[in-house]
LOROTOR-240190 format. One record per atom (N, C-alpha, C): residue number from 1; atom name; residue in one letter; x, y, z. Coordinates in steps of 0.05 Angstrom, whole numbers, always signed. Layout:
<rs>
{NUM,'CA','A',{X,Y,Z}}
...
</rs>
This chain:
<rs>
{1,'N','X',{+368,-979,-291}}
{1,'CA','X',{+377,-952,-283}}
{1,'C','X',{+382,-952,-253}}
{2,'N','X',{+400,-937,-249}}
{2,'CA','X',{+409,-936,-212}}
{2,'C','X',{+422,-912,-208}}
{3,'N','X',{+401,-895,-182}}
{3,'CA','X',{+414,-878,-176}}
{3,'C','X',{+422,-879,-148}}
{4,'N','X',{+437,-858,-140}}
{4,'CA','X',{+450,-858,-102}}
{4,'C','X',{+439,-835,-97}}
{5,'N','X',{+433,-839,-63}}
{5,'CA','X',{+424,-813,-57}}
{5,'C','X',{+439,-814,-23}}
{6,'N','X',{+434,-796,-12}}
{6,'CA','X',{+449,-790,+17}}
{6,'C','X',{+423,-793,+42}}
{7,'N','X',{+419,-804,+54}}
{7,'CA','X',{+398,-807,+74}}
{7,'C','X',{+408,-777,+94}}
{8,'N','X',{+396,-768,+101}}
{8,'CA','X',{+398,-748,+124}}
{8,'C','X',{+378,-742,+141}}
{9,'N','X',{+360,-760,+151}}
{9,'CA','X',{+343,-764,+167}}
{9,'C','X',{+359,-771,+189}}
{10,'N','X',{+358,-751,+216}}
{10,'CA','X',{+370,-762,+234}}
{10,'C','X',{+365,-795,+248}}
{11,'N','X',{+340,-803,+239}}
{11,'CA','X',{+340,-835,+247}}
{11,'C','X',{+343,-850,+230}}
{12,'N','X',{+350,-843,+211}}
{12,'CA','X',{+363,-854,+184}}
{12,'C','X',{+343,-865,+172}}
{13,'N','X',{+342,-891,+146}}
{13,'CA','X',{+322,-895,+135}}
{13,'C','X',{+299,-908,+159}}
{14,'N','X',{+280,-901,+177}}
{14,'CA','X',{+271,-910,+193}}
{14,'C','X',{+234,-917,+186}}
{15,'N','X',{+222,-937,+210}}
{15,'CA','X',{+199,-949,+197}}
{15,'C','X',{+173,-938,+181}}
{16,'N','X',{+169,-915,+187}}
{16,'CA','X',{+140,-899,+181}}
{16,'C','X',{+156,-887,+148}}
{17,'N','X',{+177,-872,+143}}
{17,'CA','X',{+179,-868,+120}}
{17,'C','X',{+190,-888,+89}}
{18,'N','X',{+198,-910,+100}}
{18,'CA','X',{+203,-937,+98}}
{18,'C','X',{+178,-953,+81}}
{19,'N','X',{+166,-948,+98}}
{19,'CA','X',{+137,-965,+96}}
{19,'C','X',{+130,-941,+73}}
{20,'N','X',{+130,-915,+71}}
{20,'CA','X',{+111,-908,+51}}
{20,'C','X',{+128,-907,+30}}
{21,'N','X',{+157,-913,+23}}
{21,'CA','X',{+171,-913,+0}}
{21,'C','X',{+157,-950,-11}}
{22,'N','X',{+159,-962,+1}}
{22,'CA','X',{+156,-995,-6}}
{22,'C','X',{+126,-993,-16}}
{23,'N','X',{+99,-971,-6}}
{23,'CA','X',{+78,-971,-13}}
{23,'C','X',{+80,-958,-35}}
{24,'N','X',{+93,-946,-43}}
{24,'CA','X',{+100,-929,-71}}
{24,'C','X',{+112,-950,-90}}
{25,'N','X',{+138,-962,-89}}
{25,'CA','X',{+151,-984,-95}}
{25,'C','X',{+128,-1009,-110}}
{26,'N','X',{+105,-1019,-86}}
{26,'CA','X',{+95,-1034,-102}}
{26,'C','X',{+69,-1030,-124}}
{27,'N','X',{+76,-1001,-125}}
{27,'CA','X',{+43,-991,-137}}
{27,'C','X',{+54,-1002,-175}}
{28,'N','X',{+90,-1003,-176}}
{28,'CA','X',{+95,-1013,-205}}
{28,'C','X',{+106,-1046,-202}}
{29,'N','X',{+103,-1051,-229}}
{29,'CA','X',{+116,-1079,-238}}
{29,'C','X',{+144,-1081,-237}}
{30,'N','X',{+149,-1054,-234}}
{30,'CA','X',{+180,-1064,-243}}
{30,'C','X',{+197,-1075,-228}}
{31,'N','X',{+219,-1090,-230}}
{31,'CA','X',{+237,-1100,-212}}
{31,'C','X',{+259,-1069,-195}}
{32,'N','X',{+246,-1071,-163}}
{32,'CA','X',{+266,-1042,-150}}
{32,'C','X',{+272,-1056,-133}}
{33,'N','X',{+299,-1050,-135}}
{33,'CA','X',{+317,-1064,-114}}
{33,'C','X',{+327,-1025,-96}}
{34,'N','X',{+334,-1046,-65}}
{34,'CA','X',{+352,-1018,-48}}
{34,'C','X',{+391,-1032,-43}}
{35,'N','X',{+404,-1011,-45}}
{35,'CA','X',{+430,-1032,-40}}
{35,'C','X',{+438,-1003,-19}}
{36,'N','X',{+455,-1021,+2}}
{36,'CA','X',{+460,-1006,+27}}
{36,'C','X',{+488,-1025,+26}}
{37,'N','X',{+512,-1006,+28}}
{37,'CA','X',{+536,-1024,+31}}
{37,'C','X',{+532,-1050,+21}}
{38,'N','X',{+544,-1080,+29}}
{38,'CA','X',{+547,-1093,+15}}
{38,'C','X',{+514,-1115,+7}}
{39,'N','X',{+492,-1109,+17}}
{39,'CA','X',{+479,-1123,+16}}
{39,'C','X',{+452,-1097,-1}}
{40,'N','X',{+440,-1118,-20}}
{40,'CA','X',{+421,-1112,-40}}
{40,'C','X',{+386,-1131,-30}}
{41,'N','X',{+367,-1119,-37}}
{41,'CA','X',{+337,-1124,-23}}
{41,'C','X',{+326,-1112,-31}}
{42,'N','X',{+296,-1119,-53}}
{42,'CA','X',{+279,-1116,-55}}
{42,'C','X',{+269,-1091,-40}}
{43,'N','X',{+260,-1066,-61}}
{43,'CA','X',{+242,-1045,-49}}
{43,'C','X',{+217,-1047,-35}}
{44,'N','X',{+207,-1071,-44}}
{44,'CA','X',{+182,-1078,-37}}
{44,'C','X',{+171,-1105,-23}}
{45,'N','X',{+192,-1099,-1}}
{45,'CA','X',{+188,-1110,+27}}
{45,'C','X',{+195,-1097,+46}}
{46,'N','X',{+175,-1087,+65}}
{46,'CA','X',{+182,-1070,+89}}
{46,'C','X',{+211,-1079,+106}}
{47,'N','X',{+200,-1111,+109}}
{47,'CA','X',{+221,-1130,+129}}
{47,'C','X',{+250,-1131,+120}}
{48,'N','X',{+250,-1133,+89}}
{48,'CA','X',{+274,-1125,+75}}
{48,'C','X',{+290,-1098,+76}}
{49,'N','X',{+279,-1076,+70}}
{49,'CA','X',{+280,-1050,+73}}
{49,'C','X',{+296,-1043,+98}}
{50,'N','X',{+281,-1053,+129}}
{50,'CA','X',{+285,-1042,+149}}
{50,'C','X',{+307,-1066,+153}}
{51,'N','X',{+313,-1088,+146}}
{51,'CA','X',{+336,-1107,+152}}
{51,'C','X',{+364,-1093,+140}}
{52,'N','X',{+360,-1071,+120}}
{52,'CA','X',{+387,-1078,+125}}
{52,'C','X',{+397,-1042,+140}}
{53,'N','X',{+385,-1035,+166}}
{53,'CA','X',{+386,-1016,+185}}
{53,'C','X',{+404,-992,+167}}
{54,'N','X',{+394,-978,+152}}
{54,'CA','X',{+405,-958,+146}}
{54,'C','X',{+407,-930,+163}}
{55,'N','X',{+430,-918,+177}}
{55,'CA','X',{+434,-907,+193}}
{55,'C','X',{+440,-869,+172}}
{56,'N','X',{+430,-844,+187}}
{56,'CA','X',{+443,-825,+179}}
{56,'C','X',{+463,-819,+165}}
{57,'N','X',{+470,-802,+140}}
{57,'CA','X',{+493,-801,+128}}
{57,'C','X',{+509,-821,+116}}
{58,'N','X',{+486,-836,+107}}
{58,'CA','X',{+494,-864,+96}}
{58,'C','X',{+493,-861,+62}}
{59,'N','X',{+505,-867,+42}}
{59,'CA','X',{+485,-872,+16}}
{59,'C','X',{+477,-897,+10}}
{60,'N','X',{+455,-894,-7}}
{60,'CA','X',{+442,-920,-12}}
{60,'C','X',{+437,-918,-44}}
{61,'N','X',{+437,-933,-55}}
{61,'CA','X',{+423,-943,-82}}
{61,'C','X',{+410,-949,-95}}
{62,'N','X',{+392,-942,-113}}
{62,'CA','X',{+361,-956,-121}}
{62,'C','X',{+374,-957,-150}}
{63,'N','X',{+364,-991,-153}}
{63,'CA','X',{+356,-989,-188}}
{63,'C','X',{+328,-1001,-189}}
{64,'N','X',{+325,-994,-220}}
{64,'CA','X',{+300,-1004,-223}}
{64,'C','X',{+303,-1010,-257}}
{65,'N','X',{+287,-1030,-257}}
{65,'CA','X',{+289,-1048,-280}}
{65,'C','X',{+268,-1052,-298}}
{66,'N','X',{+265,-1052,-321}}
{66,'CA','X',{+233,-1057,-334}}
{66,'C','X',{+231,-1025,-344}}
{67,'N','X',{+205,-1021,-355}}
{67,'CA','X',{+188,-1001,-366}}
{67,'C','X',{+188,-979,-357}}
{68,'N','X',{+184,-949,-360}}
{68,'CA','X',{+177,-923,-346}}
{68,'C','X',{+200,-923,-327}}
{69,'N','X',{+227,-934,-323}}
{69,'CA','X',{+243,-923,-306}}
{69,'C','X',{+238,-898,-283}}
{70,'N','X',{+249,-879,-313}}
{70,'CA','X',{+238,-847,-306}}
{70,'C','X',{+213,-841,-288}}
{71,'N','X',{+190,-850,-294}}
{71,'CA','X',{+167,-842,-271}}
{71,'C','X',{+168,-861,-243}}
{72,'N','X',{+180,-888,-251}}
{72,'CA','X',{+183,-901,-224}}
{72,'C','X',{+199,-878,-208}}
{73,'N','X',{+229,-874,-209}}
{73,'CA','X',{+241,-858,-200}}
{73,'C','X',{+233,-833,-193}}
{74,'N','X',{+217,-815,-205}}
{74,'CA','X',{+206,-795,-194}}
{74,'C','X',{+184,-792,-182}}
{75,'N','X',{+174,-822,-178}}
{75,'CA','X',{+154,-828,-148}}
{75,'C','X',{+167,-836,-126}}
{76,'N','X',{+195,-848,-129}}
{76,'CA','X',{+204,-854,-96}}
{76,'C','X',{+221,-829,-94}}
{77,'N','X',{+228,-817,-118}}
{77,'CA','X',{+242,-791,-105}}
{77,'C','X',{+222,-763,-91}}
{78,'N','X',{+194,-775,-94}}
{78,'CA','X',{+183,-746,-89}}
{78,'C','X',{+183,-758,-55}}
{79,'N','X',{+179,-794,-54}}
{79,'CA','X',{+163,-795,-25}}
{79,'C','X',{+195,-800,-5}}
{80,'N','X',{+223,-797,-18}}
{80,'CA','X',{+250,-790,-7}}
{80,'C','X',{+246,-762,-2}}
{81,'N','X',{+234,-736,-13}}
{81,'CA','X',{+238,-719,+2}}
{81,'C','X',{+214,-703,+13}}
{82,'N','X',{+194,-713,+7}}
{82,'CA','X',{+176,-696,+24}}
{82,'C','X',{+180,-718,+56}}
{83,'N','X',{+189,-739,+49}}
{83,'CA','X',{+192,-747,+81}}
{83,'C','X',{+223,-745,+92}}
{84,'N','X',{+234,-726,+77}}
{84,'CA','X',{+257,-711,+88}}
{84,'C','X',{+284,-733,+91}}
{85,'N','X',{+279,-754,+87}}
{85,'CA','X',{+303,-770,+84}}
{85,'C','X',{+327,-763,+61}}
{86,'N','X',{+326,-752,+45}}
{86,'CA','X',{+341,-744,+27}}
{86,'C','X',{+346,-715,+24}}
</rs>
């Protein structure tokens, strides 16, 4: 399953909210990938995450693969907007 969403964090996807989507990310088994324009990376690597510099007004992509889809997704979507990136 893969959805898009719109970053609107004026520092775009940046380190402190980053870090707590990837701490969310590895709490499941499942395979979550992030895709930013042409390059795709593992949710659950900070170093990956912040490599591929996602800037303001950008969209990005999450799938996720395996079991519970649905609840994976509505754990990185709660910690996309209470930390206001989305």
């Amino acid at each position: 399953m893969r959805r898009e969403y719109k970053i609107v964090d004026e520092a775009g996807l940046h380190a402190r909210p980053a870090s707590l989507l990837v701490k969310e990310a590895t709490k499941f088994e499942n395979e979550i990938m992030i895709e930013f324009q042409d390059k795709k990376m593992t949710l659950k690597s900070i170093m990956a995450v912040m490599s591929l510099g996602v800037p303001r007004n950008s969209m990005i992509a999450i799938q996720v693969d395996g079991d519970d889809q649905e609840e994976v997704f509505n754990a990185l979507e709660k910690v996309l907007v209470e930390q206001a990136l989305i």
